[in-house]
Backbone as a chain_set.jsonl record, in Angstrom:
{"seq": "XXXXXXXXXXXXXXXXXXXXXXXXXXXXXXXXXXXXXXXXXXXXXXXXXXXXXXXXXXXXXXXXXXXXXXXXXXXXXXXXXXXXX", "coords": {"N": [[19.231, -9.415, -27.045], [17.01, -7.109, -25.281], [14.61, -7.362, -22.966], [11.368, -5.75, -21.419], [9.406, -4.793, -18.728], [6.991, -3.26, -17.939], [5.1, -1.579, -15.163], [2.29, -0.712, -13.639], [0.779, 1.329, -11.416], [-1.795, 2.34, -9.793], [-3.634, 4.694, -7.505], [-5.973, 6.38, -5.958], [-8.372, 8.435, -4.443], [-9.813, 10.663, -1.89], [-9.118, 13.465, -0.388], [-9.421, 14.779, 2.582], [-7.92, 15.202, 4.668], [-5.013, 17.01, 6.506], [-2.856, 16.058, 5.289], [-1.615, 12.795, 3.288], [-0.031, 9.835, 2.822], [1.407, 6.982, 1.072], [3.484, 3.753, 1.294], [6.018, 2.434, -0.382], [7.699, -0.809, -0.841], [9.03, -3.719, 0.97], [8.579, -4.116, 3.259], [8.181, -2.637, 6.72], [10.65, -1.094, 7.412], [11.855, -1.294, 5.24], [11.758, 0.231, 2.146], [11.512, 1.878, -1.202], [10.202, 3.686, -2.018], [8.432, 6.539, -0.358], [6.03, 8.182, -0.126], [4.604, 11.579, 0.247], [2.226, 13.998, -0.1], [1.579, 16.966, 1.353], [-0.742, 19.305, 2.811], [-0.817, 20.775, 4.669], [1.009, 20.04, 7.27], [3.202, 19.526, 9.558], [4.578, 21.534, 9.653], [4.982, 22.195, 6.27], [3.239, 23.564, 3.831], [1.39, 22.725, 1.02], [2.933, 20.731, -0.025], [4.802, 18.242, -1.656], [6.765, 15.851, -0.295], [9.351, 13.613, -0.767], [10.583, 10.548, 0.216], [13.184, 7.47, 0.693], [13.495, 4.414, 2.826], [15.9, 2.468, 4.122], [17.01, -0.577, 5.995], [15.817, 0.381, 8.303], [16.363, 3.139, 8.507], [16.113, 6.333, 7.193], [16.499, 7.616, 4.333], [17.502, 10.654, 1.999], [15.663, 13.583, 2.773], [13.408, 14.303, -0.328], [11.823, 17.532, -1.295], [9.012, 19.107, -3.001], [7.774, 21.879, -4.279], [5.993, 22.223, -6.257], [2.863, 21.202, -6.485], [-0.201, 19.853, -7.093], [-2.449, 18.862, -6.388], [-5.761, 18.932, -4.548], [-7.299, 20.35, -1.668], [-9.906, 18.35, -0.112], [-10.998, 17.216, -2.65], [-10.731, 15.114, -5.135], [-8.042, 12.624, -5.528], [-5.341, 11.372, -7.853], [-3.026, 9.142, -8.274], [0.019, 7.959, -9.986], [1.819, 5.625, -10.191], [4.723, 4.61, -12.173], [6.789, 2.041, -13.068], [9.297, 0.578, -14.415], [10.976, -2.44, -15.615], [13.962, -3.291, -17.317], [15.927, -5.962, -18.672]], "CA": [[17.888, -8.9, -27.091], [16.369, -6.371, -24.728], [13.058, -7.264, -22.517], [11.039, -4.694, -20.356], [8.139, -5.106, -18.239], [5.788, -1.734, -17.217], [3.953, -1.89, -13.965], [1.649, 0.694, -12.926], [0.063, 1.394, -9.537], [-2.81, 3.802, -9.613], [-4.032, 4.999, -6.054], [-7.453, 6.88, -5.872], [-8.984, 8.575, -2.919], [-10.181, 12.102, -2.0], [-8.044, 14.655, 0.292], [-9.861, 15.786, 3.382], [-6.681, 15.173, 5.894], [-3.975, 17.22, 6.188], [-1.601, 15.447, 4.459], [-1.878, 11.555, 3.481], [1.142, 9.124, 2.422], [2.081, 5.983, 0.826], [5.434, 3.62, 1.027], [6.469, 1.067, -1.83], [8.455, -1.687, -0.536], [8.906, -4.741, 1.612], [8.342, -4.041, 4.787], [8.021, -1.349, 7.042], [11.855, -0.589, 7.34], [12.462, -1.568, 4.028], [10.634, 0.465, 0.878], [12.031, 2.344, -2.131], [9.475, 5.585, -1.75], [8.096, 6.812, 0.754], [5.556, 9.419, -0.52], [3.83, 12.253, 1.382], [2.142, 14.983, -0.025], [1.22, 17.035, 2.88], [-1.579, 20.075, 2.484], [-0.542, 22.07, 5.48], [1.103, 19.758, 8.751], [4.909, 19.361, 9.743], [5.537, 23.007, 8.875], [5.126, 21.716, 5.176], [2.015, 24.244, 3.562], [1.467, 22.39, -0.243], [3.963, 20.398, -0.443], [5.118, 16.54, -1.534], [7.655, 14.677, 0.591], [9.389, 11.838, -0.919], [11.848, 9.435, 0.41], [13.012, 6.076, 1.021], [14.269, 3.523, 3.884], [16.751, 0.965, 4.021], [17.515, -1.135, 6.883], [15.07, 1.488, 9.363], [16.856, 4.348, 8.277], [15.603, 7.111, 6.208], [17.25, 8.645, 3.284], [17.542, 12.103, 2.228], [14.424, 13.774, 1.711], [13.024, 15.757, -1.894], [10.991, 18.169, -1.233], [8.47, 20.006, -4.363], [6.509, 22.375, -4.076], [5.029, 21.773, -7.887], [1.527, 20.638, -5.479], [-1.041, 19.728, -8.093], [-4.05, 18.381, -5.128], [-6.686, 20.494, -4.09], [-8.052, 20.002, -0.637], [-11.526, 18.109, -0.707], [-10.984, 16.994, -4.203], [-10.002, 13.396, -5.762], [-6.639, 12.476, -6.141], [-4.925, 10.542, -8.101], [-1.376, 9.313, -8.234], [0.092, 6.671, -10.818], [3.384, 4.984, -10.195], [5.355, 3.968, -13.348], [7.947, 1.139, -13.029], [9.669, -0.238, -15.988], [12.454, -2.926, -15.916], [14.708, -3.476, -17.947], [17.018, -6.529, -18.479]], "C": [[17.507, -8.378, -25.698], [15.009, -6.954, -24.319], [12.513, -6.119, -21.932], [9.648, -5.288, -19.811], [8.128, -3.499, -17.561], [4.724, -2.404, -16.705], [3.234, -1.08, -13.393], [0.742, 0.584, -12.134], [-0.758, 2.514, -9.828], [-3.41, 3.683, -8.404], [-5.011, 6.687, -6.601], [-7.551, 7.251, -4.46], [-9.479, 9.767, -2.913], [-9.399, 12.361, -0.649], [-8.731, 15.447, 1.141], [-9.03, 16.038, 4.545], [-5.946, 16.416, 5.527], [-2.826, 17.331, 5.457], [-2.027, 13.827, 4.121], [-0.555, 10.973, 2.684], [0.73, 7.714, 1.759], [3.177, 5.026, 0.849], [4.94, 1.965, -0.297], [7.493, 0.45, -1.241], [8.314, -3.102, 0.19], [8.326, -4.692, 2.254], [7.981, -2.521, 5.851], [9.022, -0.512, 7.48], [12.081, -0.243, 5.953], [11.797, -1.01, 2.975], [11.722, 1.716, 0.16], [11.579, 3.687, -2.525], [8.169, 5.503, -0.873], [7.11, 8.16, 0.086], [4.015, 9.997, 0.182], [3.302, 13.683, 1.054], [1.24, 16.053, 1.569], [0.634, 19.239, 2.415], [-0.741, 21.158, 3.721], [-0.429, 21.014, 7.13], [2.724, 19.482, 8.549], [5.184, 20.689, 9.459], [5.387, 23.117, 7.284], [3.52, 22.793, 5.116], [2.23, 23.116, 1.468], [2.725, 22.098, -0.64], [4.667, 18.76, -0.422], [6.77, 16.355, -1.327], [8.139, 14.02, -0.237], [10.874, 11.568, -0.465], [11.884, 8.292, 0.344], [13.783, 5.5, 2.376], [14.559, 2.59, 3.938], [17.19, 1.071, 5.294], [16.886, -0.691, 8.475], [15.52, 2.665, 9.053], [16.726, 5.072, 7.137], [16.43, 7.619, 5.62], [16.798, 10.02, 3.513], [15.809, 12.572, 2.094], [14.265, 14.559, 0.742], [11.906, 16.145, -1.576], [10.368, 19.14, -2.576], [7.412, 20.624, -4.082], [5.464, 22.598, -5.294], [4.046, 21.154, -6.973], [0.632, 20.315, -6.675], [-3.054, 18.939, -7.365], [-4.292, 19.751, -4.706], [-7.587, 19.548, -2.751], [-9.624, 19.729, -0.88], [-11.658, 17.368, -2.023], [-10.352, 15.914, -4.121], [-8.84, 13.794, -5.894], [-6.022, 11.33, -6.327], [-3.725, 10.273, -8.426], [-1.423, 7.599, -8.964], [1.578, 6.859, -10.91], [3.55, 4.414, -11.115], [6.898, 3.072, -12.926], [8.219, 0.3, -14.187], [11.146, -0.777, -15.357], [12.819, -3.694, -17.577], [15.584, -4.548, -18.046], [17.62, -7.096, -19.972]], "O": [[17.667, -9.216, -24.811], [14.193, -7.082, -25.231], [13.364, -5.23, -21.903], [8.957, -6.11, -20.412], [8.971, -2.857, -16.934], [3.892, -3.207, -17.126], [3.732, -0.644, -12.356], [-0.104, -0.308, -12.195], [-0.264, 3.607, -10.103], [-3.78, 2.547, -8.108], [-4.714, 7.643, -7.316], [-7.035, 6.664, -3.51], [-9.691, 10.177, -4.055], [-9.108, 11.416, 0.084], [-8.854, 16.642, 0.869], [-9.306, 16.928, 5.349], [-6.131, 16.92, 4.42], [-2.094, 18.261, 5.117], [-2.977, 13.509, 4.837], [-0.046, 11.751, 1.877], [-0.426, 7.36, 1.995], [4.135, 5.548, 0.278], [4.112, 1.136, -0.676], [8.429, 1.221, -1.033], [7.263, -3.667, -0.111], [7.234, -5.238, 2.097], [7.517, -1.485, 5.376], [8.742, 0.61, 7.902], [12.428, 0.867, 5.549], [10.952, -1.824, 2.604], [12.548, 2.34, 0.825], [12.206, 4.562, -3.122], [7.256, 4.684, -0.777], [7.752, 9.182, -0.158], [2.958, 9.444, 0.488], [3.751, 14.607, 1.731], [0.516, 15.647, 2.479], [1.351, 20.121, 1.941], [-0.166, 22.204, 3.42], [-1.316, 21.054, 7.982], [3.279, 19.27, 7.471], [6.272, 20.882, 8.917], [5.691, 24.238, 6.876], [2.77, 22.837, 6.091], [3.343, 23.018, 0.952], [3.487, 22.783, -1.323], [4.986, 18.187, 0.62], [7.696, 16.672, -2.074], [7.205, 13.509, -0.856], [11.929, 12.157, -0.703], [10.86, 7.71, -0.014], [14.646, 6.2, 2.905], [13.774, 1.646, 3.847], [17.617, 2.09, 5.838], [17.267, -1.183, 9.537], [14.751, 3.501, 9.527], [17.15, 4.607, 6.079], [17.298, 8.199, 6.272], [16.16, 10.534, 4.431], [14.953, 11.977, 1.44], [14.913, 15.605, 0.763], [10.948, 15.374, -1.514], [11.17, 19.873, -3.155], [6.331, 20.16, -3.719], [4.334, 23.075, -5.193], [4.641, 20.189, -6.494], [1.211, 20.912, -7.583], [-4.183, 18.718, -7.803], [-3.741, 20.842, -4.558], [-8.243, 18.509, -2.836], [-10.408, 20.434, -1.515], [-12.784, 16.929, -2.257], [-9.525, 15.652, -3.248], [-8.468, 14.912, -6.249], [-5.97, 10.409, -5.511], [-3.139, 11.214, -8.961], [-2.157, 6.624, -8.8], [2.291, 7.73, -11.407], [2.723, 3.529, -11.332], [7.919, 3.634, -12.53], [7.466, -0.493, -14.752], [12.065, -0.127, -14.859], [12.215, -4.294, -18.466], [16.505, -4.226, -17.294], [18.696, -7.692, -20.017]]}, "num_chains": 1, "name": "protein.A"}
């Protein structure tokens, strides 16, 4: 027999920065995503970031420019985690 558990993270706020981030994980080496949409700083114009870091060291990064925030405006972002065992 199959269990699962679904965990969802909803994060709220409004978008007058630049850019603003999140990380998911342990610590502050240690997290599983790293996420950064970023309006217009790093060279980046509308465009979300994501990575992760193990051990201090950053993975690759994915870059999308699918943007769906509007400067000034609410945003909301909902993390889905489902396990499985």
């Amino acid at each position: 027999m199959w269990y699962n558990r679904t965990r969802l993270l909803t994060l709220t706020g409004l978008s007058f920065s630049s850019s603003f981030a999140f990380n998911i994980g342990r610590s502050d080496n240690e997290f599983s995503l790293h996420f950064n949409p970023r309006f217009d700083e790093h060279g980046d114009t509308n465009t979300i970031v994501c990575n992760s870091r193990m051990g201090g060291v950053w993975g690759e990064e994915q870059r999308d420019h699918a943007f769906p925030f509007k400067h000034g405006e609410e945003v909301k972002v909902i993390v889905k985690h489902r396990e499985v065992w």
